[in-house]
N, C-alpha and C positions, 0 to 999 in steps of 0.2 A: 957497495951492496946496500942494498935499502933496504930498511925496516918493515914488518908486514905486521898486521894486523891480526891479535888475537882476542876472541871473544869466546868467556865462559860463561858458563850458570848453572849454580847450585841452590836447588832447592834444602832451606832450611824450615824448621819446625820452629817458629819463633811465633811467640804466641803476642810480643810486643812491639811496635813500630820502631814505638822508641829506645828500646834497650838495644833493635837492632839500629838504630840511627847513630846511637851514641858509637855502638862499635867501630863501625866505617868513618865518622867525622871528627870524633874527637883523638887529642893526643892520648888521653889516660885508654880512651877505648882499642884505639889502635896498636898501644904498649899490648894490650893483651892477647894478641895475634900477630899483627903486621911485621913490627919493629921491635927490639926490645926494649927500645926508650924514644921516646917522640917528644921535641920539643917545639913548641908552637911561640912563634911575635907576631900575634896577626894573622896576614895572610902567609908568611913563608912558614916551613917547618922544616925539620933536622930530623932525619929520619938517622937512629943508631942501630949497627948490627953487630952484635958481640962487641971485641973491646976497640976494634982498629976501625971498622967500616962505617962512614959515615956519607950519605947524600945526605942535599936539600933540593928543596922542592916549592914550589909556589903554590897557592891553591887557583888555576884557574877559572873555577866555574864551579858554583853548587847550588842546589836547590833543595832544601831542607827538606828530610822524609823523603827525596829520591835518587838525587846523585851528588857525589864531587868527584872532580877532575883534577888531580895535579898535575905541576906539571916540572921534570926535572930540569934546575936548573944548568947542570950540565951537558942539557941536549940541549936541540933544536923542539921550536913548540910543535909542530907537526906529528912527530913521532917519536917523541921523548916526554911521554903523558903515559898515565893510566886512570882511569875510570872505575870506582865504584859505583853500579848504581842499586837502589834498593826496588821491586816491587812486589804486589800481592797478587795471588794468584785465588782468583772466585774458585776457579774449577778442583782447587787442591788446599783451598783454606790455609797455605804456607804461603812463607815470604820467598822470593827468589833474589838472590845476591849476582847481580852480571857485574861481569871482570872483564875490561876492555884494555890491554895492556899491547906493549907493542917490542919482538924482539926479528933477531938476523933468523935468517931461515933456521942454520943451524942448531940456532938452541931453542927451538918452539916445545920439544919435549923437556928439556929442564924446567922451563917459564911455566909451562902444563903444572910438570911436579912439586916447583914451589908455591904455586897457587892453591894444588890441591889439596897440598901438606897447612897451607897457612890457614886454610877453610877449614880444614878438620880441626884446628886447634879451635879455629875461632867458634866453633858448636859446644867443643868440650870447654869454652871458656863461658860462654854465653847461655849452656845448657837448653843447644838448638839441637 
């Protein structure tokens, strides 16, 4: 069964490019949402959840102030990546956060609720 293609976007109230840049790109910024501890050498990083769960991950592709792309290194690169991208929106003077993420049909509603749940943090973290 192959992996499908999920794309979100959450308008946040972020009144900084950069505070939101740091969120999405950096380890300290990502601890405060994503992961509960993020260790960066470079391009790879160690993403920790709680006290047993641990990916890594590669950074494939970024472009400062608008996207990066990991990409897990225990998938295949195709469809074992996910995508933050950052941009601004003239018509609503917000930043919008798109989440390009990739899981099995059956759990596109979990992948949903963890995204939505980790975005919500990252406003109440970010004060978006």
């Amino acid at each position: 069964m192959d992996k499908q293609k999920i794309h979100l976007e959450y308008g946040l109230n972020a009144t900084s490019k950069t505070i939101l840049w740091n969120a999405i790109s950096t380890p300290m910024g990502l601890e405060g949402w994503f992961a509960d501890r993020v260790d960066s050498d470079g391009r790879q990083v160690t993403f920790h959840w709680g006290k047993t769960e641990t990916r890594q991950a590669e950074v494939g592709a970024m472009r400062a102030y608008s996207f990066i792309r990991f990409h897990w290194l225990d998938e295949g690169i195709s469809r074992g990546q996910f995508e933050l991208k950052m941009s601004y929106s003239e018509l609503t003077t917000d930043f919008v956060l798109e989440v390009t993420d990739y899981c099995y049909p059956d759990d596109v509603d979990d992948l949903c609720e963890i995204w939505d749940k980790s975005v919500k943090t990252l406003r109440q973290t970010c004060g978006f």
